[in-house]
N, C-alpha and C positions, 0 to 999 in steps of 0.2 A: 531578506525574507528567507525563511524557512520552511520549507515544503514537502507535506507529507504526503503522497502517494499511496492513498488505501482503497481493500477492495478485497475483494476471498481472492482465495488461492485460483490465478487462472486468469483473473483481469487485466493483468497487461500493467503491474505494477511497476515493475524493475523494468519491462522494455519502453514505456512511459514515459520514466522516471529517467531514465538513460538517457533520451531526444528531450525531455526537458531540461537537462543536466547542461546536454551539448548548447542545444539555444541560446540557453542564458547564461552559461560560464558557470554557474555553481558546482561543487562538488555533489557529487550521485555518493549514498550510500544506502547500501541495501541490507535492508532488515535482517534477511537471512541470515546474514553472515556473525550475526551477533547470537545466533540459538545456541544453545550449549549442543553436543553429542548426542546427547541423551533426548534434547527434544526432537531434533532432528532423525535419531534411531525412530521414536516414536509415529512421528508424522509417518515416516515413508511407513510404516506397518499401517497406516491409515487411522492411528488413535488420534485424538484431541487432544491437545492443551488444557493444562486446566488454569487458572487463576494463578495456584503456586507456581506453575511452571513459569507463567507471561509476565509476572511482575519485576524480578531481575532482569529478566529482557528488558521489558519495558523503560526501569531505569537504566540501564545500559545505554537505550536510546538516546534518554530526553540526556546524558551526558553528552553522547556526543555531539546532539541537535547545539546545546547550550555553547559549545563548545566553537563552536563555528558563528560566522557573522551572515553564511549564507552556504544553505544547504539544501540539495536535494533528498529525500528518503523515502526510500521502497519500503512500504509497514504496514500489515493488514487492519490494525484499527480497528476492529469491527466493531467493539462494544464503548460506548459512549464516555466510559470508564476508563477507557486506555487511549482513548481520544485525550481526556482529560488529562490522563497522568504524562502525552507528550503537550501539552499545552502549555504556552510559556511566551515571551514577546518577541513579536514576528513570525508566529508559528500560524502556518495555515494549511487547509487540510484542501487536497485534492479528492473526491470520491469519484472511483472508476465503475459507476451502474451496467453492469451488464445481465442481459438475462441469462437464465440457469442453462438451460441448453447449451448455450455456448462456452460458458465455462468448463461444461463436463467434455464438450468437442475437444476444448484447446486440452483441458486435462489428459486426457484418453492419451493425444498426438501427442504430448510433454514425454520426451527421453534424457535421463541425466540431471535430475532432479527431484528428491523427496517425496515432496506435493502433489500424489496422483488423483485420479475420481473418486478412492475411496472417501478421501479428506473431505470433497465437498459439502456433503451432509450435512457434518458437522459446522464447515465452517458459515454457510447459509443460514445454521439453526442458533450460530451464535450471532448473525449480524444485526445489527440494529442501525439500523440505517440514517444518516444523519438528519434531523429535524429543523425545524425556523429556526428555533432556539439555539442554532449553533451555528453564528453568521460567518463564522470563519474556514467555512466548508464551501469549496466549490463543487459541485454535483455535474457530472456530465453522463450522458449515457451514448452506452456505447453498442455499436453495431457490428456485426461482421466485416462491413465495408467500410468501416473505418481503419483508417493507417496511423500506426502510434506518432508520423509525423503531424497526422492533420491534427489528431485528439491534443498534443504538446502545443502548435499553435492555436489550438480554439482554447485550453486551460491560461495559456500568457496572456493572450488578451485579454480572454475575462480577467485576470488577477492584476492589467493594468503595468504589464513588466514588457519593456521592450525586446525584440526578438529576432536571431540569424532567421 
């Protein structure tokens, strides 16, 4: 399996993705790290992404998703379209639902990293949140009092994959 870990900026993607990585033995790879400079410059000035910018990305990804026989990935996904363009066999999507409040909390307290509260906006205005029609989306919602260890075992289970 292949597993994607999406959600804005602030959900708890890559720390997640990390404890479900550990669990299961998969390799973790994080979105981030595949932005160019330039989008990365942008982000932290709190600009958007536009379509040109995510699309290279994007396939950047689904390379090295394909690439693997089992992976983890930190990737925001938000729009249905880039859902689609990491979609492929055994690709299945994790959705990290959190409310907006707590996003801009954790945002605010984020040190050493791009992705501040400015980005929010934006990236809430782009979500599209996954629907029926896309059964290969696990949907969890999440709480302040949740621990990315408990959210890693309630997503394995549901997905039916055995787990440290």
């Amino acid at each position: 399996m292949r597993l994607v870990v999406m959600g804005a900026a602030g959900s708890g993607k890559t720390t997640v993705g990390r404890e479900v990585s550990a669990r299961s033995g998969w390799p973790f790879l994080d979105g981030d790290d595949f932005h160019s400079q330039e989008s990365r410059r942008r982000m932290a000035r709190g600009e958007a992404l536009t379509d040109a910018d995510r699309w290279p990305w994007l396939e950047r990804l689904r390379t090295e998703l394909e690439a693997r026989p089992a992976a983890v990935l930190a990737c925001s996904a938000l729009r249905r379209a880039y859902r689609d363009a990491l979609r492929g066999p055994g690709v299945r999507f994790l959705f990290l639902r959190v409310p907006e409040a707590l996003l801009h909390g954790r945002l605010a307290a984020r040190s050493g990293h791009y992705a501040g509260p400015d980005l929010l906006p934006s990236q809430l205005a782009a979500l599209e949140e996954p629907g029926r029609d896309e059964p290969d989306v696990l949907t969890l919602g999440v709480t302040a009092a949740d621990s990315p260890a408990d959210l890693a075992a309630r997503a394995l289970t549901a997905l039916g994959v055995a787990h440290a």
